[in-house]
Structures are given as C-alpha cells and as structure tokens.
C-alpha positions as MATLAB code, in Angstrom:
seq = 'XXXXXXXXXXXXXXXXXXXXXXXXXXXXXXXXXXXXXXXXXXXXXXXXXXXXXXXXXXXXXXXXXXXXXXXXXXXXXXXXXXXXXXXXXXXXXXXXXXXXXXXXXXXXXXXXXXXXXXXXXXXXXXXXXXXXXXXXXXXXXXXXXXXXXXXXXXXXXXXX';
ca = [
      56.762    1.871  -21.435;
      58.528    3.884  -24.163;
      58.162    6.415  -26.412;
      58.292    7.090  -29.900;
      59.955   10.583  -30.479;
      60.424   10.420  -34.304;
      60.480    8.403  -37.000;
      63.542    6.284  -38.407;
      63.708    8.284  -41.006;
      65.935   10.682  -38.928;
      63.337   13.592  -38.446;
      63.649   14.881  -35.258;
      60.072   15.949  -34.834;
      57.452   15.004  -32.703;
      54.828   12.310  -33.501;
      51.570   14.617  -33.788;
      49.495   10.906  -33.655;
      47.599   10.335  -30.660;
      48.116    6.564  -28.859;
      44.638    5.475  -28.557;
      45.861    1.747  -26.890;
      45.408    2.867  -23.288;
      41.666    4.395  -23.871;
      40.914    1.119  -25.699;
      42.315   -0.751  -22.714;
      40.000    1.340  -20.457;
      37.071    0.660  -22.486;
      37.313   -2.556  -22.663;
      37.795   -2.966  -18.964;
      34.669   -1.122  -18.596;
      32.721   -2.924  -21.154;
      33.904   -6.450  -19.218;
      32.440   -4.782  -15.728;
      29.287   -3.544  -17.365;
      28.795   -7.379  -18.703;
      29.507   -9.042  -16.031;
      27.057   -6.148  -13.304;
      24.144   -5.261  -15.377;
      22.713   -9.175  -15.259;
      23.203   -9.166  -11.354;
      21.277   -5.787  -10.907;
      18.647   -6.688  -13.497;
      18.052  -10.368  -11.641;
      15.329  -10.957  -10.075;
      14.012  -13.582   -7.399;
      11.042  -15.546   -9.415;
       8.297  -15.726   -7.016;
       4.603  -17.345   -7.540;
       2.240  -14.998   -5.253;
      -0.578  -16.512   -3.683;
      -3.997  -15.420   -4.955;
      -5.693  -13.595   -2.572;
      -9.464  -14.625   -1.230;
     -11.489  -13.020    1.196;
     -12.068  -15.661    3.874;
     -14.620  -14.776    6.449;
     -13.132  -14.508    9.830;
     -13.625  -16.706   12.778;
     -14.224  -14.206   15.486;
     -13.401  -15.554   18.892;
     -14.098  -14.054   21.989;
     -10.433  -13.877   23.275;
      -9.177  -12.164   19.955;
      -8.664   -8.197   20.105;
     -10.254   -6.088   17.995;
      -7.990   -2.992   16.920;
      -9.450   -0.205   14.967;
      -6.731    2.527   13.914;
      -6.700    5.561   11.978;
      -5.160    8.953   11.544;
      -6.229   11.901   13.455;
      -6.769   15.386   11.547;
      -3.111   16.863   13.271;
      -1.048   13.763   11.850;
      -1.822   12.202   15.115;
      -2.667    8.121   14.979;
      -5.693    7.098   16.969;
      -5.927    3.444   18.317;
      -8.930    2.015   19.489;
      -9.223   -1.275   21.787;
     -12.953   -2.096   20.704;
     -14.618    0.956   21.410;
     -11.640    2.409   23.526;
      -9.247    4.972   22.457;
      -5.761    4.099   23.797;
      -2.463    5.693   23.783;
       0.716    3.728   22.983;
       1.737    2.790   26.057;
      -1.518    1.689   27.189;
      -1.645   -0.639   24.150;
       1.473   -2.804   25.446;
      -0.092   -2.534   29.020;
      -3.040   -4.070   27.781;
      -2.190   -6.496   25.103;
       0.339   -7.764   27.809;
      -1.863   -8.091   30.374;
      -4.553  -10.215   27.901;
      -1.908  -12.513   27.105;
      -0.851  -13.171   30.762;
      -4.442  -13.550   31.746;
      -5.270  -16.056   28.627;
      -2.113  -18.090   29.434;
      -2.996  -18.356   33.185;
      -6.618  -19.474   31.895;
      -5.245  -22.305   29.212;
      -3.015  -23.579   32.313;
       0.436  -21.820   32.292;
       3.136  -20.964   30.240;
       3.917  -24.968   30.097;
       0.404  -26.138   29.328;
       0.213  -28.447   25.959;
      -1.951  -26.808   23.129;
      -1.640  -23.549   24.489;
      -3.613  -21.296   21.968;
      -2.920  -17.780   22.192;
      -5.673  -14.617   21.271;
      -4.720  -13.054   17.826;
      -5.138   -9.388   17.249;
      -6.803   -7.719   14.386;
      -6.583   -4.521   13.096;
      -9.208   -2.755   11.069;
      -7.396    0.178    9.272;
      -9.197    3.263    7.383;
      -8.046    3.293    3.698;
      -6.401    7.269    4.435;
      -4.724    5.852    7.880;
      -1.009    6.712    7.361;
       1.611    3.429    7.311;
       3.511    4.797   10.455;
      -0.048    4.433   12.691;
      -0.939    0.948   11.271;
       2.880   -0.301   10.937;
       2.895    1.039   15.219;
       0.389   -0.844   16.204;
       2.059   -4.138   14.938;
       5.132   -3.283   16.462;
       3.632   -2.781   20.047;
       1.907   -6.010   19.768;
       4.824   -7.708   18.552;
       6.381   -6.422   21.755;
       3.848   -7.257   23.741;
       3.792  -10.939   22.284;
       1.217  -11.321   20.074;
       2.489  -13.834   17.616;
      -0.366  -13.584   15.168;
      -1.497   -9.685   14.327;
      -3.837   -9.847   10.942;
      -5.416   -7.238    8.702;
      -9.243   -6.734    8.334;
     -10.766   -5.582    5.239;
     -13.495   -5.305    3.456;
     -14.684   -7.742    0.229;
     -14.738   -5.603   -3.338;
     -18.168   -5.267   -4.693;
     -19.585   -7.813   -6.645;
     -19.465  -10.910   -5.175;
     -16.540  -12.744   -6.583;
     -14.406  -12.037   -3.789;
     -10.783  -11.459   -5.571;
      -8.834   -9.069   -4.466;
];
C-alpha cells in the first residue's frame, strides 16, 4: 500500500485530505452481510394451524383423571381423581396402571394393545412448571397419550 506524501508539484507538505477508500470498503462489506442476514432472521416457517373445536371427550374407565393446580406457597398440587399425590407417587402410580392394564389386554406382546390416556384438568392461574411436571412424570412413566381438559367458551359455537 503506499502513500502519498506531497504533491508533484514539489511541495513537501503533507496531504491534509483524508482517504475515505478503506471506510467505503468497510461499508460496503457490511452493507453485503446485512443483505444477505436480515432475510434469514426475518424468515419464517409458513404454517396452516388447525382450527380448534371442542370435541366432547370419550371418558373411559381405564383413563386417569389428573386435576392440578398451584398451591398458595408456589407449591403445585396434583390430584389422582380425588387424591392429592406427591411427585413421586405420581410415577408410582401411573406406572403401576400401565403394568396392570397391559397384564389385563394380554402382555406386553398382545396385538391391539390399547393403552389408558391421562388427562389433566388445569386451573386457568396454575403456574406452567406444575402443569408442564405432570406431563413429564407421565411421560416417564409411559403414558404415550397425556391431553388437556378444558372448558367450551360461552355461547354455544364452540371455537376456541
């Protein structure tokens, strides 16, 4: 790279002019990386949501019935029908339903094997950590199908 010290003229002074060519070459740079990031964060997956009805629930007999909601310290409260139950006891339980339903059906190996479902009736002020618990333990404990009770808006129409 060089470097003008004067001007052919013979003065032996310093150029007082600024070179500007490396801050355009910076800018530009920058400009080409802005171009080329903004339309990757700005995209966005196109996705169709299902609309949401209120189906009435088939209530079987070997389904469990969760209700959970948060106690006045934080605390969560779970209750197995009418049966408060700590954590542990969940698992306990929810693994010992599924081993008795399976030996009922036939065995592990039995065709059409139809396992219980779990579902969970939360209060509207639960906290997310007592309802999103709950699925966890009975994702540990097996349960492959854990769904959501709630109640129909006013009105009829049944549209959420």
């Amino acid at each position: 790279m060089a470097m003008s010290v004067g001007s052919e003229g013979g003065d032996d002074a310093p150029m007082s002019d600024i070179n500007t060519t490396p801050l355009v070459d910076v800018m530009l740079v920058l400009l080409i990386i802005f171009l080329i990031t903004v339309p990757v964060v700005i995209q966005t997956v196109p996705l169709k949501l299902p609309s949401v009805r209120n189906e009435p629930t088939t209530t079987k007999p070997e389904n469990v019935n969760l209700s959970v909601k948060g106690g006045a310290d934080g605390s969560c409260e779970v209750f197995w029908g009418q049966t408060k139950v700590d954590s542990k006891e969940l698992i306990d339980r929810s693994v010992e339903k599924l081993k008795a339903e399976i030996a009922k059906q036939g065995g592990p190996n039995a065709a059409g094997l139809e396992l219980p479902e779990a579902h969970i009736r939360g209060d509207v002020n639960t906290p997310f950590k007592c309802v999103g618990g709950v699925v966890t333990n009975l994702q540990r404990a097996g349960f492959a199908r854990v769904g959501f009770i709630s109640e129909p808006p006013p009105g009829g129409e049944g549209r959420i």
